[in-house]
C-alpha positions in Angstrom: 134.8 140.3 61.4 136.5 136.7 60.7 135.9 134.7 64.4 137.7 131.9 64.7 135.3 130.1 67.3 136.7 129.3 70.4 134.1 126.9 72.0 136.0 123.6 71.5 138.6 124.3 74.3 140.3 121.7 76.8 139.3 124.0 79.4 135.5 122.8 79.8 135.2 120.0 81.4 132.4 118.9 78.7 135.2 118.9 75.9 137.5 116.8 78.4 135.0 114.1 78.7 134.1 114.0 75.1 137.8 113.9 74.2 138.1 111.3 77.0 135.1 109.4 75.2 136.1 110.4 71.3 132.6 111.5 71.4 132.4 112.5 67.7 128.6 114.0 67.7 129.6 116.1 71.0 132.2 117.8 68.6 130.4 117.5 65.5 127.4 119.3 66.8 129.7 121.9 68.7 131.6 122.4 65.1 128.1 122.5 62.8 126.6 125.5 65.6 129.7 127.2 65.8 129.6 127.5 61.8 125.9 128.7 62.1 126.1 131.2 64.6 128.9 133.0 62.3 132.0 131.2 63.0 134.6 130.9 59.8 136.9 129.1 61.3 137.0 126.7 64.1 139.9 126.6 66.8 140.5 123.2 68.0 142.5 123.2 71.9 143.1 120.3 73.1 145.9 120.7 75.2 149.4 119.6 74.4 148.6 115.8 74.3 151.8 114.5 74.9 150.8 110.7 75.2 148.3 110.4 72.1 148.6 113.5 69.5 149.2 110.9 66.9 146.0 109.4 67.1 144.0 112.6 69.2 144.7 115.5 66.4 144.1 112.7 62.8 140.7 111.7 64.8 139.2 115.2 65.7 140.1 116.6 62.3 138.4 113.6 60.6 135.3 114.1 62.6 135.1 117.8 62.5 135.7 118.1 59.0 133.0 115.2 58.1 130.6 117.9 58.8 131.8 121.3 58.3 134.3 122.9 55.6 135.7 125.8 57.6 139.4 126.2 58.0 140.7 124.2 61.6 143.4 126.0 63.9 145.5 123.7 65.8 145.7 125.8 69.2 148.4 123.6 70.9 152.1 123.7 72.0 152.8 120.5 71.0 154.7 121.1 67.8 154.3 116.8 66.7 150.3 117.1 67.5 150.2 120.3 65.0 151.7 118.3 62.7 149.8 115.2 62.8 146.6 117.5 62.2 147.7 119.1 59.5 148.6 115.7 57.2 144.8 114.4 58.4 143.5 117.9 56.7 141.7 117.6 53.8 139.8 120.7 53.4 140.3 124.3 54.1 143.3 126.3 54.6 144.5 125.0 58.4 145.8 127.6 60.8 148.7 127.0 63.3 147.8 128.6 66.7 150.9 129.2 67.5 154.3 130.4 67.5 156.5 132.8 69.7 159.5 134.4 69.6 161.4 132.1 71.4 163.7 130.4 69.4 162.9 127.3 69.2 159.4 127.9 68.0 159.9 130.5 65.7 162.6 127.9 63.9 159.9 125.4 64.1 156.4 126.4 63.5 157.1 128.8 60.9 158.9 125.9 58.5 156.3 123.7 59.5 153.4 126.1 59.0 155.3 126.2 55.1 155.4 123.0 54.7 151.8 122.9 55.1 150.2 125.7 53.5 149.1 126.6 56.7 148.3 130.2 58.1 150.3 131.1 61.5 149.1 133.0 63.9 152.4 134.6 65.6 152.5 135.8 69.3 154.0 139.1 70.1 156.2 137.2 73.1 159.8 136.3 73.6 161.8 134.5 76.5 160.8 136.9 78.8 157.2 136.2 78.5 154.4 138.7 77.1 155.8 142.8 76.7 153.6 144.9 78.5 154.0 148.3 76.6 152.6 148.4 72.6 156.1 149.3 71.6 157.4 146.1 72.7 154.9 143.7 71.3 155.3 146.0 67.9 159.1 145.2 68.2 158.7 141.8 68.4 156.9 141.7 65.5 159.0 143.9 63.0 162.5 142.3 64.6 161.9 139.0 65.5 158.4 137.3 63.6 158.5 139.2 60.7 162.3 138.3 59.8 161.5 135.0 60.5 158.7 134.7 57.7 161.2 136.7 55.2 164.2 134.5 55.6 162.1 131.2 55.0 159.8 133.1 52.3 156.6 132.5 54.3 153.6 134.2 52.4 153.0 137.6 54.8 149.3 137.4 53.4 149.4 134.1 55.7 150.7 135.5 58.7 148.6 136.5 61.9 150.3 138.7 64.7 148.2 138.1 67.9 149.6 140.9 70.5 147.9 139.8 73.0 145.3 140.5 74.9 145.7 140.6 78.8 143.0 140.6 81.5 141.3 143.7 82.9 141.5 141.8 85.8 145.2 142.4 87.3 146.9 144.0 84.3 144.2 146.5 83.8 146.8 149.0 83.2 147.7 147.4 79.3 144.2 146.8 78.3 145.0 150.2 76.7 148.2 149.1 75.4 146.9 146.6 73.3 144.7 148.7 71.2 147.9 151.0 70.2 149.3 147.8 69.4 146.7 146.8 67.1 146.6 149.7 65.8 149.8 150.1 65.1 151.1 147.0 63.5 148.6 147.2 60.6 150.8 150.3 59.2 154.5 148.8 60.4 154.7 146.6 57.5 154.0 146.8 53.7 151.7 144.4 52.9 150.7 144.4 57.0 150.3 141.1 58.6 146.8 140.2 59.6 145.9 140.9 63.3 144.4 138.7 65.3 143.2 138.1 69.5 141.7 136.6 72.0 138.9 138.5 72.7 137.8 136.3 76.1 140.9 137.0 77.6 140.5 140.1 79.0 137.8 139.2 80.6 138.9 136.1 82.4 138.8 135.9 86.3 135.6 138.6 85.9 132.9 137.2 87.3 129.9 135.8 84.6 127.9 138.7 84.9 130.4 141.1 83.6 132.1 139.2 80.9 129.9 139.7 78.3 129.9 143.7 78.7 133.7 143.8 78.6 134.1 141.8 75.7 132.2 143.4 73.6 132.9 147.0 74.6 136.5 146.2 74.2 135.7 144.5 70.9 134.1 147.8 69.9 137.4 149.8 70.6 139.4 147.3 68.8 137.4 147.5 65.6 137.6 151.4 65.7 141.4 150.8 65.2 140.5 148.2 62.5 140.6 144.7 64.3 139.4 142.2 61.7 140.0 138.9 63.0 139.1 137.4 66.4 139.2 134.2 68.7 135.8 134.5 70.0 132.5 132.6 71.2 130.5 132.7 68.4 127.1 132.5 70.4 127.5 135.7 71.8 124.4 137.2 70.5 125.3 140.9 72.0 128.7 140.3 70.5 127.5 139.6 67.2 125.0 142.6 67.4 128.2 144.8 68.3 129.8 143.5 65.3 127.0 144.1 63.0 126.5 147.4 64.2 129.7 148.9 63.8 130.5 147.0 60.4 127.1 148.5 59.0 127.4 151.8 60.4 123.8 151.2 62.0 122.6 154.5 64.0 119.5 153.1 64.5 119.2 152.7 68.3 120.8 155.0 71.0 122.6 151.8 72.2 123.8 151.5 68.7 124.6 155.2 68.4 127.4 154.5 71.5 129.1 151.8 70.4 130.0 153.6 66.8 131.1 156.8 68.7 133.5 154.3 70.8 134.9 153.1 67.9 135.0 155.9 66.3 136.5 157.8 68.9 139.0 154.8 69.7 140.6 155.4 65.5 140.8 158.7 66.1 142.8 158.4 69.5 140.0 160.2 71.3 138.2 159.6 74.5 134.6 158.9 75.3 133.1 162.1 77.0 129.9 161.9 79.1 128.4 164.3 76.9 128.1 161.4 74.7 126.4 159.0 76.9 122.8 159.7 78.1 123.2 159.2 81.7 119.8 158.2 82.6 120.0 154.7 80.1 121.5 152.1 82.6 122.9 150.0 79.7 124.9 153.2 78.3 126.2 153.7 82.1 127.2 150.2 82.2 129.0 150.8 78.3 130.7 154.1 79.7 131.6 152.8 82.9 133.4 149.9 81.1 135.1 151.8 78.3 136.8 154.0 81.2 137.8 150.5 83.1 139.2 149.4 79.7 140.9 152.6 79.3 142.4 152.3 82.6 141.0 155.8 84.0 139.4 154.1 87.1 140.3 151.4 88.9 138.8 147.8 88.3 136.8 145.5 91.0 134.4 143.0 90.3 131.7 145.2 91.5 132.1 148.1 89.3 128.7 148.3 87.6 127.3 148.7 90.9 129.2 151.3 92.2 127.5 155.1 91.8 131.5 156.5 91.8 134.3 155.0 90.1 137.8 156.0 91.6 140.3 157.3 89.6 143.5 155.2 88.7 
């Protein structure tokens, strides 16, 4: 699995006061962990930066690549700030987190990722905002972002299509529409486009506890319908364990056992059956009960570990 780590995000309030600060050890330490906990690339979100991109993006690619030699993705909408980045980089391979299929941005971002060398990861979204069904998002893809990269002779070996994950939490019901998705574009095209997601997104507005759990279950599912590429924390331990489980094939635990039948079952467009969970392990309850949440065959709450009976959706 390639994770892109996703811990250097505008969102914590840490990284706005180091960025605030230009606190270069704060993000140097973040980037040199990241890296060590598995991380092979390193997505860098600050925000759009509308007032100082041309000094903001130069600075935090100077000081994250003074200590690390992973590839940087520019996660920003701020077409100018992804550019200033990219003519600071030095290094690896950048990555250009992202365009749309809007217009504008897929005339943009595209050329600019070209000019570059830059990778592009391309969001399965037009006008109207995010599809909802895996047909959609696989349209978008073969009539609007792939098109794009032909008729500018972008490299398709340096594309990423991110169809998008969306949280169990309110759109429950296209949790399962985004593994068809997944699943599908990898055969639409000949070479395929990488696929890549947000794995923390579909568990945002979950409370803490819970997060974790859905995560890495849903990562499980993805991988059984060949997922390879990820925007995820790379100090998730469990997560990492998931990972290494499925990609070894290691049957060695009963825990273990589970998550290669869910991803098993998830290629082969099957569903989990109780007869494959042992009933009496709390932590394969918590898996199944989580798979049929992510499945949408019972209806989400916060509470739903704790609650003996799950009603149907």
């Amino acid at each position: 699995m390639y994770i892109i780590g996703e811990n250097i995000h505008i969102i914590s309030q840490a990284v706005k006061d180091a960025l605030r600060d230009r606190d270069a050890k704060y993000f140097q330490e973040s980037a040199v962990k990241q890296v060590e906990a598995g991380a092979r690339a390193l997505d860098l979100n600050m925000g759009p930066r509308k007032k100082d991109y041309a000094e903001v993006f130069p600075w935090m690619v100077k000081t994250v690549e003074a200590v690390v030699d992973v590839p940087l993705s520019f996660d920003t909408t701020n077409v100018a700030g992804m550019e200033a980045g990219l003519k600071a980089i030095t290094k690896a391979q950048p990555i250009l987190n992202s365009t749309s299929a809007e217009p504008d941005r897929l005339e943009r971002i595209p050329a600019l990722a070209k000019q570059y060398n830059a990778r592009l990861i391309a969001l399965t979204m037009g006008k109207s905002g995010i599809p909802v069904s895996a047909d959609e998002r696989v349209g978008i893809a073969l009539e609007a972002l792939i098109p794009r990269m032909l008729e500018i002779d972008f490299p398709i070996e340096d594309l990423i299509i991110d169809p998008l994950v969306l949280t169990v939490s309110g759109c429950q019901e296209f949790c399962p529409e985004l593994i068809t998705a997944v699943q599908t574009i990898q055969y639409a095209w000949d070479p395929p486009p990488k696929v890549s997601i947000g794995l923390s997104n579909v568990s945002n507005a979950v409370p803490k506890q819970n997060r974790d759990l859905i995560n890495r279950t849903y990562c499980a599912m993805l991988m059984g319908v060949g997922l390879q590429m990820m925007i995820a924390d790379p100090f998730d331990v469990d997560l990492r364990e998931t990972i290494r489980i499925i990609e070894e094939r290691d049957s060695s635990t009963a825990v273990g056992r589970l998550y290669l039948t869910i991803a098993d079952k998830t290629g082969m467009m099957e569903e989990l059956e109780p007869d494959d969970v042992d009933m009496s392990d709390p932590e394969q309850v918590a898996i199944w009960k989580t798979v049929q949440i992510l499945l949408n065959k019972v209806i989400y709450a916060d509470g739903y570990l704790q609650q003996g009976e799950l009603s149907a959706a």
